[in-house]
N, C-alpha and C positions, 0 to 999 in steps of 0.2 A: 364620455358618453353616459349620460343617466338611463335609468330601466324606468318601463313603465309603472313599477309599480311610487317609485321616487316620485315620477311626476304626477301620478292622482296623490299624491300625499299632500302634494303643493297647491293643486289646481284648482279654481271654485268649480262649481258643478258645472256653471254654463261653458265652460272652456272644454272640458274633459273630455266630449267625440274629437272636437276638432283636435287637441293635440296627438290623442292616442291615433287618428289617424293619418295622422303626420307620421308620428314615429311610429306608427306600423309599415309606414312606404318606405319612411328612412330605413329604418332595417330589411325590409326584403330587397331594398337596392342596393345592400352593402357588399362588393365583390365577394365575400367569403359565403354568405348567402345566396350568390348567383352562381359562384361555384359548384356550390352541393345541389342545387336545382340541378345544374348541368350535368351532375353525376348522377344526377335520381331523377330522370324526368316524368317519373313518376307522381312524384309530390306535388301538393297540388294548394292554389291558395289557401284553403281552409285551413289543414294539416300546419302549413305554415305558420298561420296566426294563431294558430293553437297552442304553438309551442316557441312564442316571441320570449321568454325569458328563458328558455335554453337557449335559441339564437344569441341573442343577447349576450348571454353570460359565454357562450363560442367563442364572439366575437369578440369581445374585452380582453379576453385573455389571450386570442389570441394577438391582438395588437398588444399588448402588456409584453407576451414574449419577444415581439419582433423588438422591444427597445427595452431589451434582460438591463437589469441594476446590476446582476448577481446574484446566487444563490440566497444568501443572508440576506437581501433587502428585496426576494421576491413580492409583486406586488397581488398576485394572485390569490384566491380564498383558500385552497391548498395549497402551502408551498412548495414548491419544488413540479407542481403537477398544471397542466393544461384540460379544459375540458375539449374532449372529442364529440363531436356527433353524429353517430349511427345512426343509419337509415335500416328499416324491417318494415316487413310486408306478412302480415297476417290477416286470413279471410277478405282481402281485397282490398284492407286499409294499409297504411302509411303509417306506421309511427315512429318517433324522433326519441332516442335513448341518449341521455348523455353521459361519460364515464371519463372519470380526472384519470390521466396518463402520467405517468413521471417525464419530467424532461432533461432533454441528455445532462446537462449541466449535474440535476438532481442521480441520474445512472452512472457518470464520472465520478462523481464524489462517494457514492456507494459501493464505488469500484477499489478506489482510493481507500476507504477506509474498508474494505475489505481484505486486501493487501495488507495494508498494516497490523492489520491483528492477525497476521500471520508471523508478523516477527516478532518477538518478545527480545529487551534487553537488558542486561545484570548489568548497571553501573555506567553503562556508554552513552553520551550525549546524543539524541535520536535525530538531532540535525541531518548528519548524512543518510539517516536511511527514509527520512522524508522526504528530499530534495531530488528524487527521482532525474538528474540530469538525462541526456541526450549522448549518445555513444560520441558523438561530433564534439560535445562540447570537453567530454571529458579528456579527449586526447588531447585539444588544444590549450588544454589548462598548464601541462606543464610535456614538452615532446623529448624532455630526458627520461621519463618512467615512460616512454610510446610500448618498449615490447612489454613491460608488465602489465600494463595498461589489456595488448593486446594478447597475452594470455589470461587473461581473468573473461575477458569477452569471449575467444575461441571458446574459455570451460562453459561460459555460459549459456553459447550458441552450442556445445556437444551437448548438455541435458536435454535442450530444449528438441533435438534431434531423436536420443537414445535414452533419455532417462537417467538417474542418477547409477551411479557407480561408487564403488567404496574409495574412491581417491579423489583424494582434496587437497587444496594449494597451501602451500607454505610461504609466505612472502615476507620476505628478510629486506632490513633495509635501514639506513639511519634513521634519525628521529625527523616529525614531520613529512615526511615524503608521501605520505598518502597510500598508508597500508590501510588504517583503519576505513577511511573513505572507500577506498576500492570493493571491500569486502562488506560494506554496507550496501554500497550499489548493486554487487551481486543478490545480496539477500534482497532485497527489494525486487530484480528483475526478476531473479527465480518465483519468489512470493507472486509475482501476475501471472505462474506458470501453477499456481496452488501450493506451491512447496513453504513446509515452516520451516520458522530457521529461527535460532537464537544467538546472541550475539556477547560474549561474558569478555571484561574489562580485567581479565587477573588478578593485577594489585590488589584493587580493592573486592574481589570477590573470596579471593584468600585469607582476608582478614574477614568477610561476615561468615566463611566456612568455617573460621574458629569459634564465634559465638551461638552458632549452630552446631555444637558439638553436645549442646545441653538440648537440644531442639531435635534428637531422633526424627519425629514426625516431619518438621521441616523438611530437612535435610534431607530424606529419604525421598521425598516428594522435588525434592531443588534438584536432585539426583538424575530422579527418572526422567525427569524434564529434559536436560543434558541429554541423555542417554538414548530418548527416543522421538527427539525432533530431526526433521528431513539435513536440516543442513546447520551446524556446530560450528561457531568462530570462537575461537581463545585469541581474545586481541593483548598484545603487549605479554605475551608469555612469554618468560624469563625476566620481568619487570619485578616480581611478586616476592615476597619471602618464605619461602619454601622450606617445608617443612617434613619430616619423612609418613607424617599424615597424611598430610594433602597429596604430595607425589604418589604414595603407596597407594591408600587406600580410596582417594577421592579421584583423581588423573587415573590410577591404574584401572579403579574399575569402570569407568566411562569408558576410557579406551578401547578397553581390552572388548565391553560391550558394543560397543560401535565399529570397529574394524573386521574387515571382509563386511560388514551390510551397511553401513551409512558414512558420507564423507564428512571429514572434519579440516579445517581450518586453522589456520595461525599466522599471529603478524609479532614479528619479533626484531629486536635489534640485535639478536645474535644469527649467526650460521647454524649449522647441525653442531658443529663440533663444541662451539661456545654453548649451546643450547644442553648439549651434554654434560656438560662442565658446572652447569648452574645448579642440573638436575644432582648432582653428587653431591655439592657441598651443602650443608645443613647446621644449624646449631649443634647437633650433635655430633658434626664429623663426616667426615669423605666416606662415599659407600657408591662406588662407581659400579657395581654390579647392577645395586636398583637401579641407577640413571639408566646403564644399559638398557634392563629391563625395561624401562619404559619408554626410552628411543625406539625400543622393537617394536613399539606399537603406534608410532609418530612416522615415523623416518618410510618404510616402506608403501604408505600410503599416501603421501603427498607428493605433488610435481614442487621443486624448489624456484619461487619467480622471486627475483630480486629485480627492487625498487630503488630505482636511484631517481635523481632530482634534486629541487631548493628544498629547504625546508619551509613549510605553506602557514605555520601555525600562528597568529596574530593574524593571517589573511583571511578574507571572506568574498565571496566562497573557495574554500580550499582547493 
C-alpha cells in the first residue's frame, strides 16, 4: 500500500486530485477504517481526511502484523510495536492520536528475558535453563525418573502456593540421568514466579575459588551472591576437589548463612552417607568432625529425591 505522500512524490501535477482522491476513498473504505467509524460515530469526513497518514500508517501495520515474519524481521517503523488509533473529543471536535503499542510477540520476549536475568550461572551450560520445556514434555522424556521428576514439580507447584521455605532438594542419582536439567527447569519456572536463583557447577567453581583467594574483593562479592539469592543449586557436589578451605570456610559460611531463611539445592552422584565421606577426606587428611559439621547444615534441609533413568548425555534435547 503506498502513502499519499509516496504518491505526489511520483505524480505530475495534472494527475494529483484525481489520485489523492482515489486514495483518500480507498483508505476510508478499508475495513479497519470502517471499523473505527463504527466505534466512533462520531467522526466525521473531514476529521478523517485530515488525518489519512495515521490511518494509513494504522492500517499497514496493522496488515504487516496479521502476516508477523517474527520478531527480528519485524516489518514495522517501530519494532516490535503497532500503531493504535485513538479517538478524543475536545470542545466539540474529533481528534485522531496515534501511539505505537508493543506486540505480544515483543511482551513475550520481554518476559523471557526478564526471567532470565533472574538466574545467574558459575560454569553450567545455560542450555537447560533456556529451554523452558512443558511439564508434559518433560515426564515423557524419560518415565524411569517420573517420581523425581514429580517431586521437583509438587516443590515447585508448593512455592508457588506458600512461598519459599528453608528446605531444598537434594537429588542423587548416577551420571547423566537428568539432575542438572531438572534443577535448571525449576529455576527457570520459579524465575516467572520473580524468584533469583543461581546455579554453581562445583568442579569447576572450586578451582576459580582458589584463584580468588588473592581477589578478597571478588570473592567476598561471589560470596554474597551465593548467600543472598532466592534459590542456590550446587550442581555435581562431591565431583570437586575439596579442600579444608573451601569446605570450612567457603560451603560452611554459605550454608551456615542460608539455613532456616533461604533453600538450597544439590545434584550429586553420591548419597548422604558417600557425600559425607568426600566432605572428610582432604589433602590433608580425614577430619570427619568438619564433614559432620557441615552435613549439619545440608542434611536437615533438604527433601532426598533420587533420580534414576538412561543416561541422556550425547542426546538432544536431554
Amino acid at each position: 500500500m503506498e502513502s499519499l505522500g509516496d504518491m505526489l512524490k511520483r505524480s505530475p501535477f495534472k494527475q494529483r486530485r484525481a489520485e489523492i482522491e482515489a486514495k483518500t476513498k480507498e483508505m476510508l473504505n478499508q475495513p479497519l477504517v470502517q471499523e473505527l467509524v463504527a466505534e466512533h460515530p462520531e467522526l466525521d469526513q473531514q476529521t478523517l481526511k485530515l488525518n489519512l497518514n495515521k490511518l494509513y500508517q494504522y492500517v499497514k501495520e496493522h496488515h504487516a502484523c496479521e502476516q508477523c515474519p517474527g520478531l527480528e524481521n519485524c516489518p514495522n517503523d517501530f519494532e516490535g510495536h503497532f500503531t493504535r488509533i485513538d479517538v478524543h473529543e475536545r470542545d466539540g471536535r474529533c481528534f485522531l492520536e496515534d501511539c505505537k503499542v508493543p506486540c505480544q510477540k515483543l511482551l513475550h520476549h520481554e518476559r523471557q528475558q526478564a526471567v532470565r536475568r533472574r538466574v545467574r550461572s558459575f560454569y553450567v551450560d545455560e542450555t537447560a535453563l533456556n529451554q523452558g520445556y512443558s511439564a508434559q514434555e518433560i515426564l515423557e522424556r524419560d518415565y524411569e525418573r517420573i517420581g523425581a521428576v514429580t517431586q521437583v514439580m509438587d516443590y515447585i507447584a508448593k512455592v508457588s502456593e506458600q512461598g519459599l521455605t528453608p528446605s531444598g532438594l537434594y537429588l542423587s542419582g548416577s551420571f547423566g540421568t537428568g539432575k542438572t536439567f531438572l534443577m535448571s527447569y525449576m529455576l527457570y519456572e520459579l524465575a516467572r514466579l520473580d524468584y533469583t536463583g543461581v546455579i554453581v557447577y562445583m568442579p569447576e567453581f572450586v578451582e576459580e575459588l582458589k584463584s580468588m583467594f588473592q581477589e578478597p574483593g571478588k570473592l567476598r562479592e561471589t560470596m554474597e551472591t551465593l548467600k543472598e539469592t532466592d534459590l542456590l543449586v550446587f550442581d555435581d557436589i562431591g565431583a570437586e576437589n575439596m579442600t579444608p578451605w573451601v569446605r570450612d570456610h567457603v560451603l560452611g559460611s554459605i550454608l551456615n548463612h542460608r539455613m532456616n531463611r533461604k533453600p538450597t539445592f544439590y545434584t550429586s552422584n553420591y548419597d548422604m552417607n558417600g557425600l559425607l565421606k568426600h566432605f572428610s577426606y582432604t589433602r590433608e587428611g580425614e577430619d570427619i568432625y568438619k564433614a559432620e559439621r557441615l552435613m549439619d547444615r545440608i542434611q536437615p534441609y533438604v527433601e532426598v529425591v533420587s533420580v534414576n533413568g538412561q543416561n541422556k548425555r550425547g542426546q538432544k534435547p536431554q
